[in-house]
C-alpha positions in Angstrom: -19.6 29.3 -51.7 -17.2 30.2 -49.3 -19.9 32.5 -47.5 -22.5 28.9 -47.8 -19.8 27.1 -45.9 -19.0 29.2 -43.2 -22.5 29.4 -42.5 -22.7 25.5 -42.3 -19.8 25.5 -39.7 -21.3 27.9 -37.5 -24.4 25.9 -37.7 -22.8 22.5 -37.1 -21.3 24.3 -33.8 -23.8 25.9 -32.9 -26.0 22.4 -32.7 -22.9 21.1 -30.8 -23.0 23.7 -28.1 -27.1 23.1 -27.7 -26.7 19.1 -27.7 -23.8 19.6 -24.8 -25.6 21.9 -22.8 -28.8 19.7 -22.8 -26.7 16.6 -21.6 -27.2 15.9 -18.0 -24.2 14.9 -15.9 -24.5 12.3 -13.4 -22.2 13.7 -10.0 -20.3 10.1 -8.9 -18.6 9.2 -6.3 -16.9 5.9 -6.8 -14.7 6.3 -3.5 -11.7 3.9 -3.8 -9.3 6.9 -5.1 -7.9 7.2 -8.7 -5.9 3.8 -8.8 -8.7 1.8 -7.7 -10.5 -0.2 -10.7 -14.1 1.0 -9.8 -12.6 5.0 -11.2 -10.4 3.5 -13.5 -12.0 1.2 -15.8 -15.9 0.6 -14.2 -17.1 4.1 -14.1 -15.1 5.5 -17.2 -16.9 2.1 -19.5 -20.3 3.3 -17.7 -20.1 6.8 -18.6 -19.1 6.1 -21.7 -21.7 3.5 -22.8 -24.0 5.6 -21.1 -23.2 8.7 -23.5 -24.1 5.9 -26.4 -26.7 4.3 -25.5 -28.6 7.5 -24.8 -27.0 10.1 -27.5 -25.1 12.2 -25.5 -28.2 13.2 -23.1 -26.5 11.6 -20.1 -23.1 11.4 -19.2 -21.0 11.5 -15.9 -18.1 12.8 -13.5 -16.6 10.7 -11.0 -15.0 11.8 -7.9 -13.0 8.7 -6.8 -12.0 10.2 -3.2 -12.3 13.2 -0.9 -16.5 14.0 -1.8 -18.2 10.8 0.5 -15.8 7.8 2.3 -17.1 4.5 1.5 -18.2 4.2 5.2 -20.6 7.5 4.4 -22.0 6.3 1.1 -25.3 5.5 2.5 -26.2 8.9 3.9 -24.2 10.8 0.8 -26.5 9.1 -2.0 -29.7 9.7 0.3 -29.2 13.1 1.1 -27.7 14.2 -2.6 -24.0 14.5 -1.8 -23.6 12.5 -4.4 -26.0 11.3 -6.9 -24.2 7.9 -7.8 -21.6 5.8 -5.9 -20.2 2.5 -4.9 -22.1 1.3 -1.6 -20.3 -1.2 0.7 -23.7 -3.1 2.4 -21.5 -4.7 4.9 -20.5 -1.2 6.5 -24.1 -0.6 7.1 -25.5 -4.4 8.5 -28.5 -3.1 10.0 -30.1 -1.0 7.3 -29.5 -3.9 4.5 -29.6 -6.8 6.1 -32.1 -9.0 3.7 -29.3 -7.2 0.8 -26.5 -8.3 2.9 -27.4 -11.8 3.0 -25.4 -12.6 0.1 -22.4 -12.0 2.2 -22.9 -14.2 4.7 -22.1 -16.9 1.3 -18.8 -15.7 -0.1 -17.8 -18.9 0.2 -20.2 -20.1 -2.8 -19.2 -20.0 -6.7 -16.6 -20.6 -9.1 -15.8 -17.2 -10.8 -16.2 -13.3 -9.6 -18.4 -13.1 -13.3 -20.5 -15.8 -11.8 -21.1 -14.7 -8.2 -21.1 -10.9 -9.0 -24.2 -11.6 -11.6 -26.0 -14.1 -9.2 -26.2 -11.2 -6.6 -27.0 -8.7 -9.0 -30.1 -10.5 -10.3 -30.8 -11.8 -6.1 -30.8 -8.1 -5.1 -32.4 -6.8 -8.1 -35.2 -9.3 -7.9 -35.7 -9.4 -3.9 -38.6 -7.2 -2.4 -37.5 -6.9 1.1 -33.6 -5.7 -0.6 -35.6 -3.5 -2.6 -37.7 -1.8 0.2 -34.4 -1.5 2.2 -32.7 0.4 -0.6 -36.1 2.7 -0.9 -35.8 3.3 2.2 -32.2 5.1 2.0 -32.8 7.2 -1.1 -31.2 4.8 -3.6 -31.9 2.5 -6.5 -29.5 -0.3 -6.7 -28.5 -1.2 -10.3 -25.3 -3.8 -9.7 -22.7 -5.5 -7.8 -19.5 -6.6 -8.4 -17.1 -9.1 -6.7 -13.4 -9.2 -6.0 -11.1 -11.7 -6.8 -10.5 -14.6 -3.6 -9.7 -12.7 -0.6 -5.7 -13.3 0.6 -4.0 -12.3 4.0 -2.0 -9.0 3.2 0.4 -8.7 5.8 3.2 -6.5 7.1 5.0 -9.7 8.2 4.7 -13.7 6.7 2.0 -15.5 8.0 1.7 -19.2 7.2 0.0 -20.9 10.3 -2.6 -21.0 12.4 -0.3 -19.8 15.1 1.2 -17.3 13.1 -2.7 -15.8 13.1 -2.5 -15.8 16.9 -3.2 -11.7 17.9 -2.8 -10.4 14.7 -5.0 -7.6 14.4 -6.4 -8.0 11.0 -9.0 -5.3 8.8 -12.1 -6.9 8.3 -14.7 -5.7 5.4 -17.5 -7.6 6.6 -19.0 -9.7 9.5 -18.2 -12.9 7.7 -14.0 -11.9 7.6 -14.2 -10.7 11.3 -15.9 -14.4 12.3 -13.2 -15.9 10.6 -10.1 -14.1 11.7 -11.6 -14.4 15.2 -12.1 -18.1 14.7 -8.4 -18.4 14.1 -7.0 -15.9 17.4 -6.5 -13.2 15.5 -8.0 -9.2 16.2 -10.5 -8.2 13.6 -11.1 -4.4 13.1 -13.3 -3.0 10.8 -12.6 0.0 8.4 -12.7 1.3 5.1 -9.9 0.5 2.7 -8.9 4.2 1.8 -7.8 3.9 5.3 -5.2 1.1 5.0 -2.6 2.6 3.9 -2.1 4.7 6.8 -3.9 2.3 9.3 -1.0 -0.6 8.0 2.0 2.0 7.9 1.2 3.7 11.6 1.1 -0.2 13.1 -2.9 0.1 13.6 -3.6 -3.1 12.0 -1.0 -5.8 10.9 -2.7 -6.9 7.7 -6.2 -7.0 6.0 -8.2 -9.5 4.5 -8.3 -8.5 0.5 -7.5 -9.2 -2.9 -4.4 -8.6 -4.3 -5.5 -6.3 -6.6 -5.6 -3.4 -2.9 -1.5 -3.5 -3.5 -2.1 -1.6 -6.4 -5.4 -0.1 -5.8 -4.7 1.3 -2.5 -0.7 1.2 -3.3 -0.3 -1.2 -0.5 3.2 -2.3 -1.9 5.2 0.3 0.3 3.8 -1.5 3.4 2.8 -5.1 3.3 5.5 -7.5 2.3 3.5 -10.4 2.1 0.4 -12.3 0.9 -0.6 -15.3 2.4 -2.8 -17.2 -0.9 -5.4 -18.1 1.8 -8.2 -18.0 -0.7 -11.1 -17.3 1.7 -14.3 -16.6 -0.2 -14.4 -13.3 -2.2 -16.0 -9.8 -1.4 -19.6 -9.7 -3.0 -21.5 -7.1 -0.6 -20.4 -3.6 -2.8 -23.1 -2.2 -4.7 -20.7 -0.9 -6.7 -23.4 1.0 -9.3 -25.9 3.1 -6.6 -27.9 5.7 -7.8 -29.8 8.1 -5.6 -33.3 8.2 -5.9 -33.2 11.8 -6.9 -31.3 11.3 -10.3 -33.6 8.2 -11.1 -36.5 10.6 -10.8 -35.3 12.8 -13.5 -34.8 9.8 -16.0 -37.2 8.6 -18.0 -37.6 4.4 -18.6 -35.5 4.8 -21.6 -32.4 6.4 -19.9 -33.1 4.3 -17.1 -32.5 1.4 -19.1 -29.6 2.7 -20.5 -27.8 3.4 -17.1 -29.1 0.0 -15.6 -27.2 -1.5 -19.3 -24.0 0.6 -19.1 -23.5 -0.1 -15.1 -23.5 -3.4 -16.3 -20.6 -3.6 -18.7 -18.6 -1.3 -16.3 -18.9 -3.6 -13.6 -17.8 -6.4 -15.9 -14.9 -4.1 -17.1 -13.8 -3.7 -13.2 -14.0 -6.7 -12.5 -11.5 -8.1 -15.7 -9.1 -4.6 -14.2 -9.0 -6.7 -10.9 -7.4 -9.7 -12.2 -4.8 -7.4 -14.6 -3.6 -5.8 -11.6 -3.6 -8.9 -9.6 -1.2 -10.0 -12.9 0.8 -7.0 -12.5 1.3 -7.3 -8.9 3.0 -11.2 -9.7 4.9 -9.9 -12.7 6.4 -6.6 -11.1 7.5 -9.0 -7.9 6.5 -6.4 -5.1 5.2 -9.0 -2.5 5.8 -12.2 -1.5 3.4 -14.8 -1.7 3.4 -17.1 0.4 1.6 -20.7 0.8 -0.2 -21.4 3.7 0.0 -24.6 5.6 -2.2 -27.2 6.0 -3.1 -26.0 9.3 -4.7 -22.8 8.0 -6.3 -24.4 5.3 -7.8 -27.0 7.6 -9.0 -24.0 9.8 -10.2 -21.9 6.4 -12.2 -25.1 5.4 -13.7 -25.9 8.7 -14.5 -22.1 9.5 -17.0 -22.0 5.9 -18.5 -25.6 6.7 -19.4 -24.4 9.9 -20.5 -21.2 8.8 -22.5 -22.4 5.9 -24.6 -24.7 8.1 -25.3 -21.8 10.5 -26.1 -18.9 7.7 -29.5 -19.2 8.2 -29.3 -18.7 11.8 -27.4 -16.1 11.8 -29.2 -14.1 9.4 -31.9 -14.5 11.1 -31.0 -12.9 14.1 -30.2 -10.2 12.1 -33.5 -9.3 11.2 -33.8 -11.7 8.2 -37.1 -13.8 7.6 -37.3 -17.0 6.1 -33.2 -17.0 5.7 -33.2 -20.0 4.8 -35.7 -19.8 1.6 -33.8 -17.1 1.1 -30.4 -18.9 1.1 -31.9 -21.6 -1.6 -32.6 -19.1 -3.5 -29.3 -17.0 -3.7 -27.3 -20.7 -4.4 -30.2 -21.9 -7.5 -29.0 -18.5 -9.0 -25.2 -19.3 -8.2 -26.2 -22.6 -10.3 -27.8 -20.7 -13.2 -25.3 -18.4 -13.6 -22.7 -21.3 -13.2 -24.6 -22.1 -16.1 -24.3 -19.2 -18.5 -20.9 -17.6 -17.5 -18.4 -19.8 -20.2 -14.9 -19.6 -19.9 -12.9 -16.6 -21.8 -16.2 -15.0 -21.8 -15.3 -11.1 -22.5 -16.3 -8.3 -20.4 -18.4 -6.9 -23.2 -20.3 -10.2 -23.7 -20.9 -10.7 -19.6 -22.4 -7.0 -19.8 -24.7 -7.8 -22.6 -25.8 -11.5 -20.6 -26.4 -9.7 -17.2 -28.0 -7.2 -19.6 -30.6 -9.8 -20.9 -30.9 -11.8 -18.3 -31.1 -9.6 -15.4 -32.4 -6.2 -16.7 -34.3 -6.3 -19.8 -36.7 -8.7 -17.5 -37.4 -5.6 -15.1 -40.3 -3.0 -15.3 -37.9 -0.1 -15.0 -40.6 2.6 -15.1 -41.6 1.0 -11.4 -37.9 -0.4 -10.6 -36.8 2.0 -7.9 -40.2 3.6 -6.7 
């Protein structure tokens, strides 16, 4: 008996061993560093649904700093530094611009569930964003989107005059039109580096959500957060994968990482607005109100901008920008649509799921 169940053991382990060996592990790089959201809750729910969804044949290992910067995602998933990682379009303008488009209209929907799964299903149904993403190595498979972006300062701001040389980090063309359009000095770079950038006097503040004071632990050097509310960031394809780990999967496990991005992303994005919580509760900023004046200028600034989207896309490469445009805000109305209030992370996984993804041929997806 004893000898029957020993024998059982060793053969239960042994199949252990065999199924772990056989399970392929993605390499990630979600590049924010350990206290950002995108390591902490998006990739870890990925990974995880990802083991379940496929059996244990696929997992992953994150990296959250030090492998690729954010500003060297591009070139790390196309040349295999990486094989999965969070790519910030708006760092690299002129290799995505039809992708970026959906940048240039931060200032459009209600909620981050709402806008993050209108540009998901935008990018994932757009030839031109697809071709541009061929062309770099990757496969895109989702986006998130940041709480409202707020002024993050070293010192208050709460006017227009206050705004007047203030050199200000800008993640995207749209921020640095905007801090321009109100005097200030927009510089562009990648939010691993604010901490230093903010503490050595390089920049006064940068245009972000909240959530960055705990993410990039912003609370030793900015004192202040003006509640500006300008649009939100919606240009990270936060779940990238590199064309040579989608050519090992088959349409199954394809499936089942397109799925599982999904309910990381909307895990990350529910993370955001707890630390955003925590930041309020634990008191370690100031947040200010802006004036009238600001607001005016915030208001003015997207009017204006709005109107001229098309144009400026189009001098960026972009064809038919406008038809383009109609079709990114009719998906910011559908999803308006299907995203209902308390909806949980788990259920805005399985909707984007459905709605985006089980609609896509994935055996060609990515080719």
């Amino acid at each position: 008996m004893k000898t029957r169940i020993a024998a059982t053991l060793l053969a239960c382990s042994i199949s252990a061993l065999a199924a772990g060996a056989s399970a392929e592990t993605i390499r990630a790089t979600s590049g924010f560093g350990p206290n950002h959201a995108v390591a902490k809750d998006v990739y870890p729910t990925m990974f995880k649904k990802l083991e379940e969804l496929t059996d244990g044949r696929w997992t992953g290992q994150d990296t959250p700093s030090g492998l690729v910067a954010p500003n060297e995602m591009s070139t790390g998933l196309r040349d295999g530094v990486t094989e999965f990682g969070a790519l910030l379009m708006p760092y690299f303008v002129a290799e995505y611009p039809d992708s970026v488009l959906v940048s240039e209209l931060s200032m459009l929907g209600s909620s981050a569930a709402v806008i993050s799964s209108a540009v998901t299903e935008y990018i994932a149904t757009c030839a031109p964003c697809q071709a541009e993403f061929s062309r770099n190595g990757q496969v895109y498979l989702g986006s998130d989107t940041t709480p409202l972006y707020d002024l993050l300062s070293t010192k208050p701001v709460k006017t227009v005059e206050d705004m007047a040389g203030l050199k200000v980090r800008s993640g995207s063309p749209f921020y640095a039109a905007f801090i321009e359009s109100v005097g200030g000095a927009p510089a562009q770079m990648p939010s691993s580096e604010l901490f230093e950038s903010l503490s050595q006097g390089v920049i006064d503040a940068t245009f972000s959500s909240p959530h960055e004071i705990i993410a990039n632990r912003l609370g030793d050097v900015v004192g202040y957060v003006t509640e500006i509310e300008q649009g939100v960031f919606n240009g990270a394809a936060i779940t990238t994968a590199g064309k040579m780990l989608w050519d090992r999967m088959d349409s199954d496990d394809r499936m089942a990482l397109a799925t599982a991005a999904q309910y990381g992303i909307a895990n990350g994005m529910a993370a955001f607005d707890r630390q955003i919580e925590e930041v309020r509760a634990g008191d370690m900023v100031e947040f200010i109100a802006p004036d009238q004046s600001l607001i005016d200028a915030r208001d003015s600034f997207n009017e204006e901008r709005l109107a001229n989207a098309a144009a400026i896309l189009e001098e960026r490469g972009v064809s038919d920008a406008q038809t383009k445009i109609d079709r990114y805000k009719a998906l910011i109305d559908k999803w308006e649509e299907l995203v209902t209030p308390g909806m949980s992370p788990e259920e805005l996984g399985a909707l984007r799921t459905e709605e985006i993804w089980s609609k896509i041929d994935l055996n060609s997806y990515g080719s």
